[in-house]
N, C-alpha and C positions, 0 to 999 in steps of 0.2 A: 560478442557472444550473440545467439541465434536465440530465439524462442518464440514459443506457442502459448497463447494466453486465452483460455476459456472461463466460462463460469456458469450457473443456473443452468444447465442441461436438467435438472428434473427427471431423473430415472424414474421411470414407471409412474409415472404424475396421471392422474384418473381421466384427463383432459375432457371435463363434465361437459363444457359447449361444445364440442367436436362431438359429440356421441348424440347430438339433439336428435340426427341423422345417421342412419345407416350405421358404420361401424367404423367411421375417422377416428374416432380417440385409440382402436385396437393397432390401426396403420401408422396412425403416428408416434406408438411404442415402437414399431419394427423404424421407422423412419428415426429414430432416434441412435438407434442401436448402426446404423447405416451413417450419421454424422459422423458418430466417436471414431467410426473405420474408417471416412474417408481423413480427418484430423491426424491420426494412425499412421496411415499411409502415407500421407504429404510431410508427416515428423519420420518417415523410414526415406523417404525419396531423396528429401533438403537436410539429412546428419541436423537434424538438431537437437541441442544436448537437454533441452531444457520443457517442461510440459508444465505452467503454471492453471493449477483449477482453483478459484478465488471462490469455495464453497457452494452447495447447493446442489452438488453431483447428481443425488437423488432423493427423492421422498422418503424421509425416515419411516413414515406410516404405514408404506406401499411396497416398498420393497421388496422384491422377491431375493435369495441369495441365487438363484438361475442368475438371475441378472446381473448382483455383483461378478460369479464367477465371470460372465461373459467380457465384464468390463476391465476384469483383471487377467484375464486371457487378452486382450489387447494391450493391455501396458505389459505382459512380459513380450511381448514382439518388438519394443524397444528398449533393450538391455542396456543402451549406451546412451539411452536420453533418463535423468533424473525428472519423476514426476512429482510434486509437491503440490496438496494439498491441503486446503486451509478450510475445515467443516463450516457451513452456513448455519443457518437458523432453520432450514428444512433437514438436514444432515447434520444436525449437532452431533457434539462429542461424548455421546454418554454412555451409559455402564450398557444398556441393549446394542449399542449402535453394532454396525459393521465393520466401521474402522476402529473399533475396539477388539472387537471379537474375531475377525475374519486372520487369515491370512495371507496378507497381500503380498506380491512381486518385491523382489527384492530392492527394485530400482524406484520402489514407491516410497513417498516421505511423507508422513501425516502429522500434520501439527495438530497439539496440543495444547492445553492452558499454560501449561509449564515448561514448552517447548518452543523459542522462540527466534533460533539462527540455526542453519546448516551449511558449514562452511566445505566449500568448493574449491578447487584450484582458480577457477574464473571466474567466480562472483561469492559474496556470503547472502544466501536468501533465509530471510528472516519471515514469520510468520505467527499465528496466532488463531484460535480454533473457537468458535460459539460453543458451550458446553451445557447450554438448555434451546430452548424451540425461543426465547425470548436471551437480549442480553443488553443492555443500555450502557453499559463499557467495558470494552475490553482492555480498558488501559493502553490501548495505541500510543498516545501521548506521553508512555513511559519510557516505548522503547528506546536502548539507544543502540548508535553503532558503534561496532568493534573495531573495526580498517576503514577508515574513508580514503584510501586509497586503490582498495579494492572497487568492484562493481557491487555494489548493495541492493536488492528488490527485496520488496515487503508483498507480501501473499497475504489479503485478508478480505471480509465480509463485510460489507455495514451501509450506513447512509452516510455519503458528500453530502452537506448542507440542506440537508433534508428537511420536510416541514413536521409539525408537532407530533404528528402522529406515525412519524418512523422512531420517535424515539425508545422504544423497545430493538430496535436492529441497530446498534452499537452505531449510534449516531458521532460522525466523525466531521470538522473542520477542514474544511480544504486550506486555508493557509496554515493551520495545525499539521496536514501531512508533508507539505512543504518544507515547514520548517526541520521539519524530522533529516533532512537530506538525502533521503533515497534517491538512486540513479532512474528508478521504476517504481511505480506502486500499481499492483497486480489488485483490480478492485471486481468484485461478485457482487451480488444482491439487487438493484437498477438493471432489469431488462432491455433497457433501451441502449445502445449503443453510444460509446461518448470517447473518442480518440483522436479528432482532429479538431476541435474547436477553438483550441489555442495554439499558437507557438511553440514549437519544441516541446508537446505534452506530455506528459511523464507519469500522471494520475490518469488511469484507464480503466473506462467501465467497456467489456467485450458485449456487455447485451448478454439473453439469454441466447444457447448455443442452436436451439430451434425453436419457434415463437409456439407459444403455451396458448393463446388464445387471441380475439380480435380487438385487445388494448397491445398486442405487440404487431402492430404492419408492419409490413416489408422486410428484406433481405434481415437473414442470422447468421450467423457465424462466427468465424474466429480470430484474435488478431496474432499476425505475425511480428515479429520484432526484431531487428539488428540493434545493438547495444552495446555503443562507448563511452566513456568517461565523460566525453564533450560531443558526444552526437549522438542521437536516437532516430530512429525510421522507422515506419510503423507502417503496416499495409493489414487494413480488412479484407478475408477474402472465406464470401459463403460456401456454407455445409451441408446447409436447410433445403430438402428436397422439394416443399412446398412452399409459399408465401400468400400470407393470405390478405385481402384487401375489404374494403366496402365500397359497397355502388347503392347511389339510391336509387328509386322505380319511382316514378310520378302514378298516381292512380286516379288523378281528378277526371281522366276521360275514359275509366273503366267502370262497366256497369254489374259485372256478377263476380264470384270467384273462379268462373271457367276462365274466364274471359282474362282476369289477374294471372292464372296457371298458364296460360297462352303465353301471356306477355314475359313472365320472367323465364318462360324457357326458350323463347324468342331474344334473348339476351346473348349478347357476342362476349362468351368466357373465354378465358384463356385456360390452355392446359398447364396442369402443378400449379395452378392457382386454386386456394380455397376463397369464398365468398361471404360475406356477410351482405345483406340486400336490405336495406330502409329503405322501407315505404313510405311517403311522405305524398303533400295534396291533400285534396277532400275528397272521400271515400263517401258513395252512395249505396254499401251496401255493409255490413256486420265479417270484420276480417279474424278470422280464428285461427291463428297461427300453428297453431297444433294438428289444426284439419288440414292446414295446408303442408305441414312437413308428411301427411301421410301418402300425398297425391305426388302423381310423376311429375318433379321435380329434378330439373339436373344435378345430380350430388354432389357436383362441385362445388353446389347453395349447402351449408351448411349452417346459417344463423341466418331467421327472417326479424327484424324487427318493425313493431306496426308507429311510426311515428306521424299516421295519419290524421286529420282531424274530420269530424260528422259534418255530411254538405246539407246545412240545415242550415233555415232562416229563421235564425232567433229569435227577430221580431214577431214574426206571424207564430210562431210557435208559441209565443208568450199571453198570445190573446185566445187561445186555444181555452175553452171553458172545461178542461180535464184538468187529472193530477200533473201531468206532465207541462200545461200551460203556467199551472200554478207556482210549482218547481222552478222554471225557467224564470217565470216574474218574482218570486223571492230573491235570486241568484242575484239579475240584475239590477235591484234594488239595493241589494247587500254593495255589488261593484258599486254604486252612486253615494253612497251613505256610509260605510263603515270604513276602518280604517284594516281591517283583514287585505293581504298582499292578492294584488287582482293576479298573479297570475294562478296562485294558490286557488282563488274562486273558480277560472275559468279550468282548471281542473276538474275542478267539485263537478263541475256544468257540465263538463265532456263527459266524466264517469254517470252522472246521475242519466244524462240521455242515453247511454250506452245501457244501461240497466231499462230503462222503460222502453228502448228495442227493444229488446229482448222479451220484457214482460209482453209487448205488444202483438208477439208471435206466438202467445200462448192463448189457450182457450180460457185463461180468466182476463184478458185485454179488456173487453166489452164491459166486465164487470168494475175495475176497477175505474174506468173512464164516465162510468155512471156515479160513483161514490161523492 
């Protein structure tokens, strides 16, 4: 049997860093709407009978019903492919939801709490549904199977071997889903892509279906699947109009912010790439990231961050008979003497110079360097 395996597409998700600039988070709603079509289309090209969404479709917050309609107008354009859905922890299953209330395509299947096999001529897929924003088990380790002779797939949400703090998202055992024997386990919630890491893999995380922010780089998409009793084959193949990367900018031999605006649009971007840009180096002048997202910047830069450090000489700064010398020789004293974590201090030390610029630009400087 054939099938399509997605999950965390994020309908209508507010895409907060993409909007730092310009208007990327409005483009990449419409870019989103453009994935589900081209998935669509390549399940109408290759007859495949099968559409698994391992929760997380879309924003239960944000949601427009425009958009459900739009998305349920694409699943009736495959009448003869069975979509199953398994609600996440952003798309639970509750009394507001849309997969409550809406009515979907016939060929659409929504699991439930209490719904948890749909049996098929060519496989039985079993499933299971979040039914708050939070769920710490879904009883996975309950289910059992009906035909192990048939093709068995489990549709559901949660964390593989996750650390402490996933345990609100129906925290799951990977030798736990093993043992269960499924031929496939259709897994949602992990943005990051995870289908060939082992041998003949069968637990699959597809990644989100277009990357949500600059903690998901590179290619997104969707996985493909052929599926027998004794074989599995599996092929990723992207949806994601853009892919966005980080590049860092050295700054130690820039002396103003013209001169910074120069250099990073002096930068060799590539097209449908978006950009996040670290700045790193000693910086000889006060970088305000927010003045700089207002200036001509190539909009491909959608995220500046300043990981720069002040090109100042400590020492001689510390023998400075002002507030700011005094500061500095406190600091370093504290590094020699105390047991507070020096990198913690040499924060305190970056922030507090960063502050006495600043005060140093103003017309009470003079005054307080007399105090």
């Amino acid at each position: 049997m054939k099938f399509v395996h997605i999950a965390d597409m994020h309908f209508d998700a507010p895409f907060v860093v993409l909007n730092s600039r310009t208007n990327w988070g409005e483009i990449r709603r419409i870019e989103q709407r453009d994935a589900l079509k081209k998935i669509i289309n390549y399940i109408k090209e290759n007859n495949i009978k099968f559409l698994f969404v391992a929760g997380d479709l879309y924003e239960n917050e944000q949601i427009r019903e425009s958009t459900i309609e739009y998305i349920n107008d694409l699943f009736k354009q495959i009448p003869n492919t069975k979509v199953f859905i398994s609600p996440g922890n952003h798309d639970p299953y509750i009394n507001n939801s849309y997969y409550k209330t809406f009515q979907w395509a016939e060929n659409v299947i929504i699991f439930s709490q209490n719904q948890k096999v749909y049996e098929t001529s060519d496989a039985d897929i079993y499933g299971i549904a979040f039914t708050d924003f939070y769920c710490k088990d879904l009883k996975v380790n309950e289910i059992k199977i009906n035909n192990k002779d048939k093709l068995n797939i489990l549709v559901v949400h949660g964390t593989v071997d996750g650390s402490l703090e996933n345990v609100e998202y129906n925290p799951m055992k990977k030798s736990m889903l093993k043992e269960l024997g499924f031929d496939y386990i259709a897994l949602g919630h992990i943005h990051k892509l995870n289908y060939n890491t082992e041998e003949n893999q069968r637990i699959v995380y597809p990644g989100s279906t277009i990357s949500l922010g600059f903690d998901e780089l590179g290619q997104h998409g969707m996985i493909v699947g052929e599926l027998e009793k004794d074989k599995i084959n599996l092929k990723f193949i992207p949806v994601d109009n853009k892919e966005l990367k980080e590049i860092n900018v050295e700054v130690t031999n820039i002396n103003d912010k013209e001169e910074l605006v120069e250099k990073l649009n002096s930068l060799q971007l590539e097209e449908n790439i978006l950009y996040k840009v670290i700045l790193i180096g000693k910086r000889k002048f006060e970088i305000n990231i927010y003045n700089l997202y207002k200036l001509n910047i190539d909009d491909r830069i959608v995220k500046i961050k300043d990981n720069t450090k002040p090109d100042i000489d400590i020492s001689a700064v510390a023998r400075q008979n002002n507030l700011k010398g005094l500061f500095v020789k406190e600091i370093l004293n504290e590094m020699e003497n105390s047991n507070i974590d020096k990198n913690t201090l040499e924060n305190v030390l970056e922030i507090g110079l960063d502050i006495f610029c600043l005060l140093y630009t103003s017309d009470a400087a003079d005054d307080l360097t007399r105090v």
